[in-house]
Each structure stands twice: as C-alpha cells, then as structure tokens.
N, C-alpha and C positions, 0 to 999 in steps of 0.2 A: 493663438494664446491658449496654454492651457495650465490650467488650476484647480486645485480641489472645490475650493469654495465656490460659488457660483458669483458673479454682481449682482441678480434679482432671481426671487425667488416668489413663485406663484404660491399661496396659501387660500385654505377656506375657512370662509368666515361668516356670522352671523350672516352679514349683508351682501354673503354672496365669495366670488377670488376673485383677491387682493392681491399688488403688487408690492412685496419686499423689498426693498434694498437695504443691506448692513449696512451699519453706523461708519465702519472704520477701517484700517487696516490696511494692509497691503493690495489685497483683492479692490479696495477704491482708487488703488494709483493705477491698477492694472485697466479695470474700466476704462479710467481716461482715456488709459492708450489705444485700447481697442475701439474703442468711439473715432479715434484718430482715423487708424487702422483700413475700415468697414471690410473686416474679413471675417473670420471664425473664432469664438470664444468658446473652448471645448471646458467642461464642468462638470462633477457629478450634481445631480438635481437631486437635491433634499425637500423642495417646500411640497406641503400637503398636494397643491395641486399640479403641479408641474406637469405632471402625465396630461393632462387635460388640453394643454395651452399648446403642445408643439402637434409639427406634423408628423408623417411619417416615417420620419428621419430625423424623430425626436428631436428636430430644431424651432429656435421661433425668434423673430427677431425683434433685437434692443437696440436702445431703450424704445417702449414703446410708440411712442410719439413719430421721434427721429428715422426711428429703427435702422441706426450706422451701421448694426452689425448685427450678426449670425451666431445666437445662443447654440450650440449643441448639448445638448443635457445626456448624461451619461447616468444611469440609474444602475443603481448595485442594489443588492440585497442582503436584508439586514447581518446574515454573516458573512458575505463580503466586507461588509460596514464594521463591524468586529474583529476581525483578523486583520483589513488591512490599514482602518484609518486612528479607530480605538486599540488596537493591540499593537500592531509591527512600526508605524508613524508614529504613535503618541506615548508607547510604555518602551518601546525599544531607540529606536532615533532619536525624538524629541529629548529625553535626560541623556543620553551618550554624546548628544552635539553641545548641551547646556551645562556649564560648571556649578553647579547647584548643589552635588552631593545626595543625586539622587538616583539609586542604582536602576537601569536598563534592566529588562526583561528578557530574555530571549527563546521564544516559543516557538521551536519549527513550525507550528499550524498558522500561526501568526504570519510569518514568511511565506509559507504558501500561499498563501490569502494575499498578500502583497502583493505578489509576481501575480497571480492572476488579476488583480484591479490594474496592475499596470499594462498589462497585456491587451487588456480591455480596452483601456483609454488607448492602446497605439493601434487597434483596429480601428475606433471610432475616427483616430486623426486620420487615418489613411481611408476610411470611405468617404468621409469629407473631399479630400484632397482626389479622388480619382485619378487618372493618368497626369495631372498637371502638378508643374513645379511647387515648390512648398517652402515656407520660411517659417518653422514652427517657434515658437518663444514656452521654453518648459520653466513651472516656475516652483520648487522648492522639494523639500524632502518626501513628500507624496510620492514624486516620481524618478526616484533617481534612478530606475532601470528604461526607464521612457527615453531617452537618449541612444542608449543604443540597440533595443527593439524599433525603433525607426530605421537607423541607419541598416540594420539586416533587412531592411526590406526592399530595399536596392534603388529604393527613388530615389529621383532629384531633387533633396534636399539637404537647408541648409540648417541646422539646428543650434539655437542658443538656452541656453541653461543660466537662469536667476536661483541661488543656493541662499534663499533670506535669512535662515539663523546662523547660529556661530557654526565654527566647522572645530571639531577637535583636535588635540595634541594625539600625535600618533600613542601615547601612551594609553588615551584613554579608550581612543580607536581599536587598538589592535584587538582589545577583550570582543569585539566584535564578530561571531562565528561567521557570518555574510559580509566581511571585509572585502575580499576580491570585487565579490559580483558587485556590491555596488560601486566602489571605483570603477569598474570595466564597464558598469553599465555609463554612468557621468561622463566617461572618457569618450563613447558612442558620439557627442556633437562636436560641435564646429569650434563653441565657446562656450566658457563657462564664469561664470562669475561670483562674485562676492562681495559684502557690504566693503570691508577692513580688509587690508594689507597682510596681516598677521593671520588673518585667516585661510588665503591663498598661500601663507606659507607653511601654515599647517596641515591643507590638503595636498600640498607638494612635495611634505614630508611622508604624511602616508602612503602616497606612490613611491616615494622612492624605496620603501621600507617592506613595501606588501605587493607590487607584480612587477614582471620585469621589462619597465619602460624606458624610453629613453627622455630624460627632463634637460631642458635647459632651462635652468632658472634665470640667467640673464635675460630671455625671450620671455620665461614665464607660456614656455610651450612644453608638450608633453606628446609623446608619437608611440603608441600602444596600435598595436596591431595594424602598421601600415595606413594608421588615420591620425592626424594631425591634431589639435587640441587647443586652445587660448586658454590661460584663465589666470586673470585678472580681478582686483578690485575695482568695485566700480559703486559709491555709496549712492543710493535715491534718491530722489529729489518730491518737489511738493508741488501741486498746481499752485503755484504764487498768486496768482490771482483770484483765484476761485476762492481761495480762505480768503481772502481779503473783501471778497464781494459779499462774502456769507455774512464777514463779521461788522459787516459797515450796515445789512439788512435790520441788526440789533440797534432798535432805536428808542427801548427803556431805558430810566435811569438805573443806575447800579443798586437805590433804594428801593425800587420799584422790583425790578427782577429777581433782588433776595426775599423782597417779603414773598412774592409770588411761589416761588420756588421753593423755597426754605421754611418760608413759614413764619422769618426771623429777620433780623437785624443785626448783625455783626460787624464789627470795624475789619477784622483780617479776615480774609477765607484764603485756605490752601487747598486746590484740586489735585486729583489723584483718577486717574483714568487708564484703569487695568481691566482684562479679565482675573477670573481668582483662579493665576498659574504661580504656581509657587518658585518659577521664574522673574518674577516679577519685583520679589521684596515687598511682598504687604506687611509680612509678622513685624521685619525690620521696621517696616514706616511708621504702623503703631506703636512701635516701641521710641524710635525717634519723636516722635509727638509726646508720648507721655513726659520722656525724659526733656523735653522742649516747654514745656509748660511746670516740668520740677525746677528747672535751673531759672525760668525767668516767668512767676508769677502772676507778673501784672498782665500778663497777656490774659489770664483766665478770667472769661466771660467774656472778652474781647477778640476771640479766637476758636476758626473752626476750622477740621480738615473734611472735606465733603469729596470722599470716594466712590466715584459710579465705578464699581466692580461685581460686572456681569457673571452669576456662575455658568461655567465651563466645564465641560468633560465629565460631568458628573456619574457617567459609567464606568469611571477609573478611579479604583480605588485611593489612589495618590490625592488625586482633588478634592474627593470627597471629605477625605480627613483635616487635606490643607483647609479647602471651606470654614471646616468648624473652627479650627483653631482661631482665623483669621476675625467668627462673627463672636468668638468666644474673648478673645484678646480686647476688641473693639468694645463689648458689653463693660465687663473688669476696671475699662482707662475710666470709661463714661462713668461707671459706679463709681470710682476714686475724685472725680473731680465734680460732678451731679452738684448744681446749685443753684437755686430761682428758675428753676426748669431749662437750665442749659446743662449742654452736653458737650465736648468738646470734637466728638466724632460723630461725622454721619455717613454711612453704609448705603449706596442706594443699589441696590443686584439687578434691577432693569436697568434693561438696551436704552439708553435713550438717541434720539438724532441728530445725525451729525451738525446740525443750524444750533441746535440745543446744546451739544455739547461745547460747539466754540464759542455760546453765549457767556457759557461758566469761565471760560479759558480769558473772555473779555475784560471778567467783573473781579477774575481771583487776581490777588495781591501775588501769591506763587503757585507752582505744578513743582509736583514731586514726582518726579523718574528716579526708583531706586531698582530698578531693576539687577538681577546679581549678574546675571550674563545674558546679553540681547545682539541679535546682529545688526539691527538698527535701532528704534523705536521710535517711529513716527509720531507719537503723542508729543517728545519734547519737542519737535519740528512746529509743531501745528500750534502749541502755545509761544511758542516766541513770534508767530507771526499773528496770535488771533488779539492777546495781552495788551494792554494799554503799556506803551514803550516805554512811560515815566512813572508805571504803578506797579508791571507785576515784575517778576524775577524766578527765572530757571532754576531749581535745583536738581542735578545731573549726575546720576549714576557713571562713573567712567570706567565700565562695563558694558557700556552703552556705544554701540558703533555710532551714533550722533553725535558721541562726544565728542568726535574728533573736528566735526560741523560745528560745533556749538561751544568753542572751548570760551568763551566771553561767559557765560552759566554758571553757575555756583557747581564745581565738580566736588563730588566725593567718594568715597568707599563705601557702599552700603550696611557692609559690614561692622563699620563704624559708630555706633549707635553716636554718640558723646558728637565725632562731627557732626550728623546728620541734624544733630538738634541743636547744633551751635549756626550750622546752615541757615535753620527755618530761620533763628533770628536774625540772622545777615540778612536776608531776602527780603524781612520785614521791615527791617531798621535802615537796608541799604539808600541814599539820598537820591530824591527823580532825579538828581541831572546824573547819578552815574548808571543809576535802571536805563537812563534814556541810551545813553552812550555805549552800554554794553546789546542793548535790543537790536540799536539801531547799526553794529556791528555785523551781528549775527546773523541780521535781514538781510544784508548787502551779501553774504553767503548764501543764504535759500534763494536768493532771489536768482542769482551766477546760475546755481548748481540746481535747476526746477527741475518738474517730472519731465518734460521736453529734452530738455537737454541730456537728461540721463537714458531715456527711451535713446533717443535717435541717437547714441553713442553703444547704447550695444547693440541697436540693429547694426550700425555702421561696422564693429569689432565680428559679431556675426557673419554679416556678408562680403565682407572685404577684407578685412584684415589678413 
C-alpha cells in the first residue's frame, strides 16, 4: 500500500510521543485494508516524532497494539515537501483534475521535485520488497509516475492504481506541459482505476489524444509499450460496521450532547464536514444558508449550520485567500441575523475525532455535501449510515462521485444558490416515514457495496484480470 498521507503519526508532546491518527478520509479506508493485508504500508512521515519510533529501515509496526502491519515511513525534506507535495500535487494537479475554475501552476522546479519524491518512494517500495514477488496498491495523484518506475525495474510485480479525484476532459488536460509522462507513467501498472464511469472515459480520451496507444474501449484496456493496462471504475465503499459500532457507542441524548458541545439548544442543526478547499463549496453553502433562512424565516433561532472545516494547505496561496473569505462570509451571515446571542453559523477549524464527528452526523437533522467537483466524498457516505433514518436527510452535491451511490439524497447543483436553500428546507420539512424510506434505501447500497468488497475487487482486477 502506498500513500502520501501516512494512518498514524508519531508527534511530541507535553507528556512525552503521542500516537496520531486522522480523523477521515480516504487514507482511514486504506488503513482498514492494510490491517486486512499484514504487509507494507509505504508513507511519507510528517509527525514531529516519527524519526524516533522506527528502525533502521525507517519502519515500525501498526497499529500499535495489533501491529497487522509494516509502517515504512518515507521522510522528505522540507523542499522536497515544496516542490512535490505543495507545488506540483496541490497547485498543478489538484485544480487541473478539479472543475472549480481555478487556474493550475506550472513550475519546472515543481516537476522536478515531483519525479524525484516519486523516485524515492519506488526505491523505498523495492527495498521493502527485495528479490520477492510484489503486489503494490498505488493510491492517488502523488504518484502517478510510481507506476511505471516500478515496472522499469524489472520485478515480479503486479501493480494497481486507485486515481481518487476527478480525472479531467482532455480539453482541460492537454494545457498540461507533463501530459505524456504522466499518462506513461499511470499506463506502467496492471490496473488502474477510478471512482465514476465518466471519468475513465475522460482518461481514455486523453490517451487517445496525447500518445500513441492502442485502446479498446469496449475492454476498457489500453497496450502502450507492449504492457497491457485495465482501467475501470470502481466506486469505494465504507466499513459498514465499523460506523455503525461507533455510532451506537453515542449514548447521550441529543439534548445532552448539544448543550455539551455547542453550548446551546437548537431545534435544526445542519452539519458540514470539509477541509477549507475551495473544492468543496463552503462560500456556496454560506450563501445557501443565508438565502435559506431569507426565504423561510421561522426557522431563525431555531436553526444552525455547524461546519468542522479544518484549515488546509495553508502554504498555498489559493487557501489562504479562500480561508478568509470563507471566515469573512461566515462573520457578515452571523452579523445579519445576531439575536438573543444566537448566531446562525458555527465555524469550528479543529481536527475533531472520528467517534466525535459521527456523534454530530447522529444528532444533525441534515449534512451538506456541496462540493463543486469531488471523485467521491466519503462524508455523504458516513452520514447516511451514522444519521437517525427517520430524523436526518442528505443534501448532495451531484458533482459528487457518491451521488451516483446515494441517488435517494436531496441532489443538487451547488451552483444553484436558490436550490440549495430550497433543499435545507426539504430536508427539514421532509416527513420520518419518507427520511426513513430514503435512509434506509441508500443503506441497503453501502451495505452491497462496503470497503471489503470494493478492496477485494480491485486486488482481484489487479491480479487476475
């Protein structure tokens, strides 16, 4: 398994180093797998103390207790960290895959910096693996040259590639000056995959358009340099049970756990559980709120939207500005509606944990996914399954690769301001027996289509196919 993000990370603290683990995300379905797994989970190591905890082969094994499996920690330096994860990953890739309208950077030093972290990770995979066979799982735009720097290296292996955000229209692609290398590099595995349909037809477009391979789209195979190719959609799935054990451990009442948390007593609360990427549609959601409480009054003072949105990336200029706008937007709604010390927005910018956040996903009436363009987004997942069936209700960006999972959800255009606020009030107003009805839909889908069955289908497309 390898990923940018690591599953835990060692930090130091007052009381000595502490064991991290992230709240969310994709890197928490990967975990699972590798806990399945008990082989290598290759990562760059960010936490303060990491250096400390491994051996001499910068490895150390997780999770602690269990220890299923074999951390290798890959440590880069801070203009490594610069060039390849801050500049070439997140100001060049991340807006060029994402339809957001937000122009990509494109800095040769950046790229160089890229090829060399990617370089790095496919030495670290290949001392791992020594003369023995190998079944690597690459996962996302970090490394899309890691594909076929493995396969140059002449071993016995089988490599599959997880691609988790959108993949673009050849048109938006082509502005891309490293268009070849990294199709050529992607093309290097066995498989490759994709949330959505549409999306594999878009990276099938830009090969057909930018080197000269042979595709059969009926196969949905591609044969570039006498190596063979898959790539398929293949949407993620959720540990089904795991949410459900978390959310059954919540055993406040709903009166209870807002005064605690909040501070407060409200009859509605709407969650919102983003980083502050301006992928995401925070500005829109604020703006849907305010316009949601112009058109239908009675809801104010009765009505909160309570957003745990973590700042992110804040060495990128892009964020830093989205940031303000987003804490500046938020202030403004609050000014405009301020009465008996209520407020109609709350902003929380701490990480909180995962038990915690699906405590909120329990108690909120609806979740807001307005995301403009996402290749999946596991938050709408994780609140249809954490939600009381007959109290909350989905609102769903259908920009959202889940929407295709979750079409029972209030879908809309994010873009849409006027829907979006006509949504909140469906979701509020909607009657328990058809919240029940549409929940308990969508369950019977996450439940089919779990993180198990989605792993063991792309090893299986990996290895066999």
């Amino acid at each position: 398994m390898v990923t940018n993000r690591e599953p835990y990370a060692h930090i130091h603290t007052l009381d000595g180093i502490e064991l991290t683990k992230p709240s969310g995300g994709v890197h928490t379905l990967l975990n699972i797998v590798a806990k399945a797994s008990h082989g290598y989970y290759v990562a760059f190591g960010h936490g303060s103390a990491d250096k400390e905890v491994v051996d001499k082969d910068d490895i150390v094994k997780m999770p602690p207790r269990e220890k299923l499996y074999s951390l290798k920690r890959v440590f880069l330096s801070k203009k490594e960290l610069e060039n390849y994860y801050y500049g070439f990953a997140n100001q060049m890739l991340w807006p060029l895959s994402h339809a957001v309208f937000v122009k990509p950077e494109f800095n040769p030093a950046w790229w160089e910096g890229y090829q060399k972290v990617n370089q790095k990770f496919a030495q670290a995979i290949l001392d791992v693996l020594g003369d023995r066979k190998g079944f690597i799982w690459v996962n996302d735009y970090h490394f899309s040259l890691l594909p076929k720097l493995l396969r140059e290296s002449g071993k016995d292996l089988k490599i599959g590639t997880f691609w988790h955000i959108p993949w673009p229209t050849y048109e938006i692609f082509r502005v891309n000056p490293w268009a070849k290398e990294i199709l050529a590099g992607l093309l290097g595995g066995d498989f490759l995959a994709f949330h959505q349909g549409y999306q594999v037809e878009n990276f099938l477009h830009c090969i057909q358009r930018e080197i000269p391979a042979k595709i059969e789209f009926d196969l949905s195979r591609v044969t570039f340099n006498d190596h063979e190719t898959r790539v398929e959609a293949l949407s993620a799935g959720l540990d089904y049970d795991e949410i459900l054990e978390i959310r059954n451990k919540t055993r406040q009442s709903r009166e209870t756990f807002m005064k605690n948390e909040l501070g407060f007593k409200v009859e509605y609360m709407a969650i919102g559980v983003d980083r502050m990427d301006y992928t995401k549609g925070l500005i829109e959601r604020l703006k849907m709120v305010d316009r949601f409480l112009e058109k239908y009054p009675q809801f104010i003072e009765k009505f909160v939207y309570f957003g745990i949105s973590p700042f992110t990336r804040l060495h990128i200029p892009a964020y830093r500005s989205y940031s303000k706008v987003i804490v500046d937007l938020a202030e403004k709604i609050n000014w405009k509606y301020y009465r008996n010390n209520w407020t109609p927005i709350v902003i929380k910018t701490d990480s909180l944990a995962r038990d915690k956040i699906i405590a909120y996903y329990k108690f909120a009436n609806t979740c807001l996914v307005t995301a403009l363009d996402d290749g999946l987004n596991l938050v709408a997942k994780e609140f249809v399954l954490s939600c009381k069936a007959d109290k909350g209700m989905l609102v769903l960006s259908k920009f959202t690769g889940a929407a295709k999972d979750l079409r029972q959800a209030i879908l809309i255009n994010p873009y849409n301001i006027e829907e979006g606020a006509d949504a909140i009030y469906k979701a509020l107003t909607m009657t328990a027996q058809e919240k029940k009805q549409r929940n308990q839909k969508m369950r019977e889908e996450l439940k089919r289509r779990n993180i198990y069955s989605w792993a063991i289908e792309f090893i299986n497309k990996t290895l066999y196919d």
